[in-house]
Each structure stands twice: as structure tokens, then as C-alpha cells.
C-alpha positions as CSV (number, residue, x, y, z in Angstrom):
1,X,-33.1,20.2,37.4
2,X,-30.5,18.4,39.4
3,X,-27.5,18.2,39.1
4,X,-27.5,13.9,39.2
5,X,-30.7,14.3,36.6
6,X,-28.0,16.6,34.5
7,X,-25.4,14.6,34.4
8,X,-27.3,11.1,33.1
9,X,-28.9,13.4,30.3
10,X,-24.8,14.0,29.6
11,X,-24.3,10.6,29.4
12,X,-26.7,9.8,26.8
13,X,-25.5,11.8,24.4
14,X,-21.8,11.4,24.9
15,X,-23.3,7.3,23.8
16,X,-24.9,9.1,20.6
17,X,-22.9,11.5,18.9
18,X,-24.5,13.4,16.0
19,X,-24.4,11.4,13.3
20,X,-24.8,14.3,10.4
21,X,-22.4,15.6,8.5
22,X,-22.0,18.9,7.3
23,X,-22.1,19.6,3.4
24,X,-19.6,21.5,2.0
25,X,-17.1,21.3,5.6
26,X,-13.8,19.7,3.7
27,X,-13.9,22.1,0.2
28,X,-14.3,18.5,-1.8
29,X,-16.7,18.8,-3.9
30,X,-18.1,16.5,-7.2
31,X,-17.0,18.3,-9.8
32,X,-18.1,16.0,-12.7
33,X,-20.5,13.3,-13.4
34,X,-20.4,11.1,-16.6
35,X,-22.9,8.0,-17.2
36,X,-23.0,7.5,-20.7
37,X,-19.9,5.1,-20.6
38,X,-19.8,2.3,-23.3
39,X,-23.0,3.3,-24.8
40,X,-23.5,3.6,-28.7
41,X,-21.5,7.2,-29.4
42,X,-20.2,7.1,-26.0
43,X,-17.6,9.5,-25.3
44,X,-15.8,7.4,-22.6
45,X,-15.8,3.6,-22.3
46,X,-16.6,4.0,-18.2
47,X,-19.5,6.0,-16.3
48,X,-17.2,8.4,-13.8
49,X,-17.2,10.4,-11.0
50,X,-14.7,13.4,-10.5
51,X,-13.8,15.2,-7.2
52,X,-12.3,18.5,-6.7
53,X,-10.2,19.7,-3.3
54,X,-11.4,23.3,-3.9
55,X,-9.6,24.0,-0.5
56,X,-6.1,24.9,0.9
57,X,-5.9,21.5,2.7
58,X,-5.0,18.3,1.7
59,X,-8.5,15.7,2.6
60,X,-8.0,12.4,4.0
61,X,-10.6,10.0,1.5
62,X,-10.3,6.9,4.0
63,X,-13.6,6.0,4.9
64,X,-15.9,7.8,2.5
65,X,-17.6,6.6,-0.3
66,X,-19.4,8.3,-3.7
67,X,-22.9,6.9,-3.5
68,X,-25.5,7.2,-6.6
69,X,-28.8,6.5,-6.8
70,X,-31.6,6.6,-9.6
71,X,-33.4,9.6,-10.6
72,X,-36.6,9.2,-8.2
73,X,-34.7,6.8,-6.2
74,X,-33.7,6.2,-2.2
75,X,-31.9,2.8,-2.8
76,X,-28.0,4.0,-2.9
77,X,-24.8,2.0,-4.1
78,X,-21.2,3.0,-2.6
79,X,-18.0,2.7,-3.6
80,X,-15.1,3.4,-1.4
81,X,-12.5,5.6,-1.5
82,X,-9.0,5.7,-0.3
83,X,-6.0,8.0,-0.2
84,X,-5.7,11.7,0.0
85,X,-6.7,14.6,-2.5
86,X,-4.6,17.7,-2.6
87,X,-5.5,21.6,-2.2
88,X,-6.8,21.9,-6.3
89,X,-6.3,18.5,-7.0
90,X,-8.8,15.9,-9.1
91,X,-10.2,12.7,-8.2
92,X,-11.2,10.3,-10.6
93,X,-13.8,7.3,-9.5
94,X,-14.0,4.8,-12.6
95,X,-17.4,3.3,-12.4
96,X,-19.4,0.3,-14.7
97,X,-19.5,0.3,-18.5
98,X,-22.1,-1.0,-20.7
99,X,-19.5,-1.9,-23.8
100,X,-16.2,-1.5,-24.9
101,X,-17.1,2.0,-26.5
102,X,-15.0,5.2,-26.2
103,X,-12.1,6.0,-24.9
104,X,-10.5,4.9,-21.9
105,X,-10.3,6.9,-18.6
106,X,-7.3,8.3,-17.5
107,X,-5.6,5.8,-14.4
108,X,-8.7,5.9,-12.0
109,X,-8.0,6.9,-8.1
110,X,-10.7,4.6,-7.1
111,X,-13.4,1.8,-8.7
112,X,-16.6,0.9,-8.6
113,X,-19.1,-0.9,-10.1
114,X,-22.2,1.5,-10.0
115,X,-23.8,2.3,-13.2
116,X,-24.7,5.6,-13.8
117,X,-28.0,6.8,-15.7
118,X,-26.6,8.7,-18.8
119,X,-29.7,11.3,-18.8
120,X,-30.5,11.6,-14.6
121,X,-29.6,10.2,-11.3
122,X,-28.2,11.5,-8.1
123,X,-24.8,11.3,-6.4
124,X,-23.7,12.0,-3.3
125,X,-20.2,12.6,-1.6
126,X,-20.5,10.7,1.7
127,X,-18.0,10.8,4.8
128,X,-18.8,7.5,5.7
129,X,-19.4,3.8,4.5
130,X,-23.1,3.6,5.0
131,X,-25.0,3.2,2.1
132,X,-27.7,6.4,2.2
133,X,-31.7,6.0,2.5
134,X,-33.3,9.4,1.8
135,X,-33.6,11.2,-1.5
136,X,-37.1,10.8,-2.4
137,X,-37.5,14.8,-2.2
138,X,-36.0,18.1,-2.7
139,X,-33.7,18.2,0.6
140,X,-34.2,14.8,2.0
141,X,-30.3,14.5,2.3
142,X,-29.4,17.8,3.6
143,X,-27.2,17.2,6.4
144,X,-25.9,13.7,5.7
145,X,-23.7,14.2,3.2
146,X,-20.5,16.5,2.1
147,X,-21.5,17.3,-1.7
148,X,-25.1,16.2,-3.7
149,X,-25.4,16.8,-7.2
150,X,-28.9,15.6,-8.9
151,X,-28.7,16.1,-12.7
152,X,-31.9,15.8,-15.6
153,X,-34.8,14.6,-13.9
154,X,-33.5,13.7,-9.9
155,X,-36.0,14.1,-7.3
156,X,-33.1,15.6,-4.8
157,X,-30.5,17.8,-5.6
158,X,-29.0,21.1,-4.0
159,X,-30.8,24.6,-4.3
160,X,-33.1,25.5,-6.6
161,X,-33.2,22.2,-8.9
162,X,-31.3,19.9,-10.8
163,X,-28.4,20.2,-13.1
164,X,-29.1,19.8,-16.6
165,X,-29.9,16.2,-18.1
166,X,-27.2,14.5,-19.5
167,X,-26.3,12.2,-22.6
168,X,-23.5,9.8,-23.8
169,X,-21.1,12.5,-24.9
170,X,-21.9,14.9,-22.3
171,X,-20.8,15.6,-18.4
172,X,-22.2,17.7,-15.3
173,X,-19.1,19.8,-15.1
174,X,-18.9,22.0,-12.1
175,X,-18.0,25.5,-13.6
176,X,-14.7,26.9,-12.7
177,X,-12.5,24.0,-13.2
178,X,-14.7,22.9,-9.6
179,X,-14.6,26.3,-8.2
180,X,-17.6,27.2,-8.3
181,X,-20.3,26.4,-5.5
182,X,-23.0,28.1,-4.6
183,X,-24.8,25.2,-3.4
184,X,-27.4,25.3,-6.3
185,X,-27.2,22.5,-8.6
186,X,-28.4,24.4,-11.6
187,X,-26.1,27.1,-11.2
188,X,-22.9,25.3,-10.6
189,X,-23.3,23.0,-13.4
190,X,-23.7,22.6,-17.2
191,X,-24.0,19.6,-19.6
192,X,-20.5,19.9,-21.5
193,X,-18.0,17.4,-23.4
194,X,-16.3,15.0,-20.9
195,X,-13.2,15.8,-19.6
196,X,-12.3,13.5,-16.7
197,X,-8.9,14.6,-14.3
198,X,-7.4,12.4,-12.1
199,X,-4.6,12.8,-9.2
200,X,-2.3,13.2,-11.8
201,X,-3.6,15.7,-13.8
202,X,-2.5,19.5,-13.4
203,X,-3.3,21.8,-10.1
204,X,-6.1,24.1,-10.5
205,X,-6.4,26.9,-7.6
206,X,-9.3,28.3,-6.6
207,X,-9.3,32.2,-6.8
208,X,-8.5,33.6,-3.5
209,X,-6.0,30.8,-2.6
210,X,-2.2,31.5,-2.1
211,X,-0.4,30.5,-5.2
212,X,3.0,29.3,-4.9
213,X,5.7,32.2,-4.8
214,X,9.0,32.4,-6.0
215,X,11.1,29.1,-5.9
216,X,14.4,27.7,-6.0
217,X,16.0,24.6,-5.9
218,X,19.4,22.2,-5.0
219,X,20.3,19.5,-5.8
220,X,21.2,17.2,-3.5
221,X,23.0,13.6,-4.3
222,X,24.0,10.8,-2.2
223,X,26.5,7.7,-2.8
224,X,26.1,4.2,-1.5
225,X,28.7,2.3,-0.4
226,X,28.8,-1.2,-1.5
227,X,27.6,-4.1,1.4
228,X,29.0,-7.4,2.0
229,X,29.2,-8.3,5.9
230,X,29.2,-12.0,7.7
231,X,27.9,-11.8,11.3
232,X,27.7,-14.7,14.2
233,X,25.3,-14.6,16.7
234,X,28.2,-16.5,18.9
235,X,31.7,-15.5,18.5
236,X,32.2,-19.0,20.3
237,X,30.9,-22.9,20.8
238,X,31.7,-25.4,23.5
239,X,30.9,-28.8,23.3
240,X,31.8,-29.8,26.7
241,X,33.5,-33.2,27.8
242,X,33.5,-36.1,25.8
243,X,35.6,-39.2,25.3
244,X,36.9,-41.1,22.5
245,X,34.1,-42.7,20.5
246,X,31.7,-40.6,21.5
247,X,29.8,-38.2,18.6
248,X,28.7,-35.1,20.1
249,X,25.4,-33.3,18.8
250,X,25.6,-30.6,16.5
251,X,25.6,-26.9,18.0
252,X,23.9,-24.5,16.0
253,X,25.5,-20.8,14.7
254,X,23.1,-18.8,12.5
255,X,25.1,-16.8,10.3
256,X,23.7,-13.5,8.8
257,X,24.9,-12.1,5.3
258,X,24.0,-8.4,3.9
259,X,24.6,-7.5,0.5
260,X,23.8,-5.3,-2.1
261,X,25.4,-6.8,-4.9
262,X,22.8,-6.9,-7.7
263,X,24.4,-10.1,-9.1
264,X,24.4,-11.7,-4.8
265,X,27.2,-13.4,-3.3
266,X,28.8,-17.1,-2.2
267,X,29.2,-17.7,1.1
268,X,31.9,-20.2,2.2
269,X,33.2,-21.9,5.3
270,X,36.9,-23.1,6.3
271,X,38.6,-23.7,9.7
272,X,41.9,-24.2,11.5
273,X,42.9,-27.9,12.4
274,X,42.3,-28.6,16.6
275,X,45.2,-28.5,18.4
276,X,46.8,-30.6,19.7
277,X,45.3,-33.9,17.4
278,X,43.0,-33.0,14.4
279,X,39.2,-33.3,14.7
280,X,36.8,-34.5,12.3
281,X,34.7,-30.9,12.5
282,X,31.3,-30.9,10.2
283,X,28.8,-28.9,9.0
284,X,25.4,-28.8,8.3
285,X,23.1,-26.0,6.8
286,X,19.4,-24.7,5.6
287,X,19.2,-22.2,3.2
288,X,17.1,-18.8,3.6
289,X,14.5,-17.6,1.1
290,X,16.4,-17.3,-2.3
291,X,19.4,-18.8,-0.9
292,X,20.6,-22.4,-2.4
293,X,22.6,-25.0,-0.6
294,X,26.2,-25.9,-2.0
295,X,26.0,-29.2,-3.1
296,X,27.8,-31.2,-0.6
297,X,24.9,-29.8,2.2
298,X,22.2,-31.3,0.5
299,X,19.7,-33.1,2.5
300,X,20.9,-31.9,6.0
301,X,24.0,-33.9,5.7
302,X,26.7,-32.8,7.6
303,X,29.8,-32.5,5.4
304,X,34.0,-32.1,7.1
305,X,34.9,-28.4,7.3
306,X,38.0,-28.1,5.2
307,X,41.3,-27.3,6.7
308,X,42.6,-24.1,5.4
309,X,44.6,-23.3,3.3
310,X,42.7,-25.9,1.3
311,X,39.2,-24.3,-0.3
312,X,36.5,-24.1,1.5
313,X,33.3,-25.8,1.6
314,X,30.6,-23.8,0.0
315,X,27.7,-23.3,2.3
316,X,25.3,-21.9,-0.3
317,X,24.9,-18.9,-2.7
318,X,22.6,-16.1,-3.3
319,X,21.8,-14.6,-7.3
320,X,20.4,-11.2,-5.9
321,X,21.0,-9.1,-2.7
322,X,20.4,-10.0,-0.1
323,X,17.0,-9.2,2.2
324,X,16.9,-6.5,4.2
325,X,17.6,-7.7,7.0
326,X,19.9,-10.0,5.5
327,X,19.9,-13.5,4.9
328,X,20.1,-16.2,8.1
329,X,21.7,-19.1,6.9
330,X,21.2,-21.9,9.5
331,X,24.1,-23.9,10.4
332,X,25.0,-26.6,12.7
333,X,28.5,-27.2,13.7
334,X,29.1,-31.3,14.6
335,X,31.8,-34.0,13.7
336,X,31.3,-36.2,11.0
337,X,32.4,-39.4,12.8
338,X,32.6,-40.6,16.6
339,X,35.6,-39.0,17.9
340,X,39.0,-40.6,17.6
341,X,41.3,-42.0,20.1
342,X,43.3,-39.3,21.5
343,X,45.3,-37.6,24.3
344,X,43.3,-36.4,27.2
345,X,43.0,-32.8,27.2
346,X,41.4,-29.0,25.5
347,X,41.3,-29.4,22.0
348,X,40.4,-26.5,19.8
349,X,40.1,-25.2,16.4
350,X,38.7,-21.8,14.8
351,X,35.9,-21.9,11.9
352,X,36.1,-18.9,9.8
353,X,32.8,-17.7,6.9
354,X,33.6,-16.1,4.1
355,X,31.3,-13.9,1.8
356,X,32.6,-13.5,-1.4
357,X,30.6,-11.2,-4.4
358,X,29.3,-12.5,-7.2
């Protein structure tokens, strides 16, 4: 062969990767199957699904689904999963109901709206999204999935046959708490009372697993400080030249306030009068989420700064702390009237904000 015929034959299968999957790879396994939900005398009020990490590893679940299809047949209907199961950790995948019979399931990890046959059907534990084709035989899904369980009558299954045929108050449960898995259906399984686990419920470790040793423990404690800061994102503002009777346009400032004062905080402006010759100095604002204007900024009008040390003019307040970022509040420094007749020259004043706690 040579060596240019070699490397196209490469090529085509670096474009198509095996697409199989092999059972049992991960240690997650179904460890019980319930489809009697919200029939007459049903146990629970849901058909379920439980998974078992019978591993040392924590599984990634993004991406894979619990499939079921009839007893005899090939038409299968997923339901996705999502989050992580740990090392002897549970699972639980609320599916349909038929009524509002039974109990309720203990907080599901995932749902779905597949419902199960309560005496036989087949489900499968897939690493992928694809809804399956094949179990029309013994086998027909070898290789494609990561767990298969076909229980009463099911025309696929793993080893030697099916596990036992189910009913309203009874569950395939996978014998040693999940444990067990010898890859035969009718050994690793028995029809027994429901008992669905979820994320929640208690560890169970396989045998030959490291169990946790001896322990010990600190405690450790940290204190906030409270947070109340005003920044500017310009410590100054020049207007230029102007003359008298001229009304320059506003300049903006965007003033940020953090706070973590449950009850929030006011936020207030004053200023300094220009020197030489007073100014008529103004301000206008817009109020960040959950922020509200004082009332004398209503509208986008522009309002006279006060003079300290007369009270200032409120700019707006907040009832809760602030984001976490913290809150912009929009500003735009101006004069409230055409500017008066004055002496030539640099006039100047200094605007202070204040954030006070509520």
C-alpha cells in the first residue's frame, strides 16, 4: 500500500469517529425502574427512573438522556439530563403519571414526560441526545448505550433475559443498593416495593471502594465590613469660554454608589459658590435600576445645586443595596439660566456627592 493511499484511508476515519459507546464505561448504572405511577393502588404518583454512580468518580450527566421504549418496541423517547452524580450517589428522573395517585417523589434531579409500562418495557442509559432505533431483539443495543435494563416481557435486555415483570406497587431494584452488575438483567434485579433516592439521599459505597477515614474539622468565620463609597469617573469638568448670556450645555459625571446596607442609602449633591461672582450651577439626573429620582429631578429637569452649608439637593435614593457593581446614577452638570453679567475672568466652584445610609 502506499504511503499517499494510507494516509487518505486516515483521513476518513478521523471524519467518522466511532460512534458506539461502551456499556458499563462510567460505573452509572439504572438502578431502579418504577411505571406504575398514578395508577389505581399506585405506590408513587410518578413513573421513575433511578441512577446509581457505583464508581469512585464523580459523572458529568450533560448530554445524556434515559430513553424507554415499549416491551417489543424500537421507537424510543428521551429525556435529558443535566448535572453531575457523585461516587455512590442516586439520581432520580420523575417521569409521566396517569393520576394523582400515591405518594409524591422525592425532589426529582431531572423530568420527563415518558410513560412507563407498569408490567414491561425497556430503558436505556444513553451518553448522548439521539433518540435510539434498535431493540427489536436480544442484543440489538449492545454497544450503543451505557446501561439497558428490560423488565417483564421486553424483547432486549442484558444477559440472559429480562428482569422480572413489574406492577403498580413494585420496582426493578438493582440488588445491592445499585451495586450489583453482572451485566444480566435477571440477576441484578428483583420486583420489590419502591424506594426512589435522589441527589439528596444518603451515600451508598460500593464494596471495594475507599471509605472516608478519620476526619476533623475548623471552623472558620469571616466578618464584613459595612460599604458605602461615592465614585466619579472625572475628578474635574471644564466648560470652556463663554460670555454673559450665553447657557452652556450640560456636561455629564456618572456617579457610582456601592452599598450593602439592607435598608439602601440617599444620595445627595451640594457645592461651593464660584469664585469670584456666583453661578447658577444645575443638575440633572436618571436613576439606575431600583434607584428613584428626588423629586425636584423629575422629568430631566435640571434643578440649582445648593450652596453649602444649606442642604443639599437629593439626587435619588435606593430601598436595598446596592448592585454589584454598584449603582450608576447619571448626572449632567449645567446652569439653570443664561449666565449673568459678570467680570471677565476663571470662575470656579467645587460640587461635592454625598451617600448617606438609610
Amino acid at each position: 500500500m502506499s504511503r499517499a493511499l494510507l494516509l487518505v484511508i486516515l483521513g476518513v476515519l478521523l471524519l467518522f469517529p466511532a460512534a458506539t459507546h461502551a456499556a458499563g464505561s462510567s460505573d452509572v448504572v439504572i438502578s431502579q425502574i418504577y411505571g406504575g405511577g398514578g395508577n389505581a393502588g399506585a405506590t408513587f404518583r410518578n413513573d421513575y427512573v433511578e441512577l446509581f454512580n457505583a464508581g469512585s468518580g464523580g459523572i458529568d450527566l450533560a448530554g445524556w438522556t434515559v430513553q424507554y421504549a415499549t416491551a417489543a418496541g424500537t421507537t424510543w423517547q428521551a429525556t435529558a439530563l443535566t448535572g453531575t452524580i457523585a461516587p455512590g450517589r442516586s439520581y432520580l428522573v420523575q417521569l409521566a403519571s396517569n393520576a394523582d395517585v400515591g405518594a409524591a417523589l422525592p425532589t426529582p434531579d431531572a423530568t420527563g414526560t415518558s410513560n412507563l409500562g407498569a408490567a414491561s418495557g425497556k430503558i436505556a442509559l444513553v451518553p448522548g441526545m439521539a433518540a435510539l432505533t434498535c431493540g427489536a431483539s436480544a442484543g440489538s443495543c449492545s454497544g450503543l448505550v451505557e446501561d439497558l435494563v428490560g423488565y417483564g416481557d421486553a424483547s432486549d435486555f442484558e444477559g440472559s433475559g429480562s428482569a422480572a415483570a413489574l406492577s403498580n406497587t413494585t420496582a426493578a431494584v438493582r440488588a445491592d443498593g445499585g451495586c450489583a452488575d453482572t451485566n444480566d438483567n435477571t440477576a441484578d434485579f428483583a420486583a420489590a416495593t419502591p424506594a426512589p433516592r435522589n441527589s439528596a439521599s444518603a451515600a451508598h459505597l460500593c464494596a471495594g471502594l475507599p471509605s472516608s477515614g478519620p476526619n476533623g474539622s475548623v471552623n472558620v468565620a469571616l466578618d464584613v465590613a459595612s460599604v458605602l463609597t461615592v465614585s466619579l469617573d472625572r475628578p474635574s469638568l471644564s466648560f470652556g469660554t463663554f460670555t454673559s448670556g450665553d447657557r452652556p450645555a450640560p456636561l455629564p459625571e456618572r456617579v457610582t454608589v456601592s452599598s450593602n446596607n439592607p435598608s439602601g442609602y440617599s444620595l445627595a449633591v451640594g457645592r461651593t459658590a464660584f469664585v469670584p461672582t456666583d453661578l447658577p450651577l444645575a443638575l440633572s439626573a436618571t436613576a439606575p435600576a431600583g434607584g428613584t429620582l428626588g423629586g425636584g429631578l423629575s422629568g430631566g429637569a435640571l434643578a440649582p445645586i445648593p450652596i453649602a452649608p444649606a442642604t443639599g439637593l437629593t439626587v435619588g435614593t435606593r430601598s436595598a443595596p446596592s448592585a454589584a457593581g454598584g449603582d450608576v446614577w447619571a448626572t449632567n452638570i449645567g446652569f439653570s439660566a443664561p449666565l449673568p453679567l459678570v467680570a471677565t475672568g476663571r470662575y470656579s466652584a467645587t460640587v461635592t456627592f454625598t451617600a448617606v445610609g438609610r
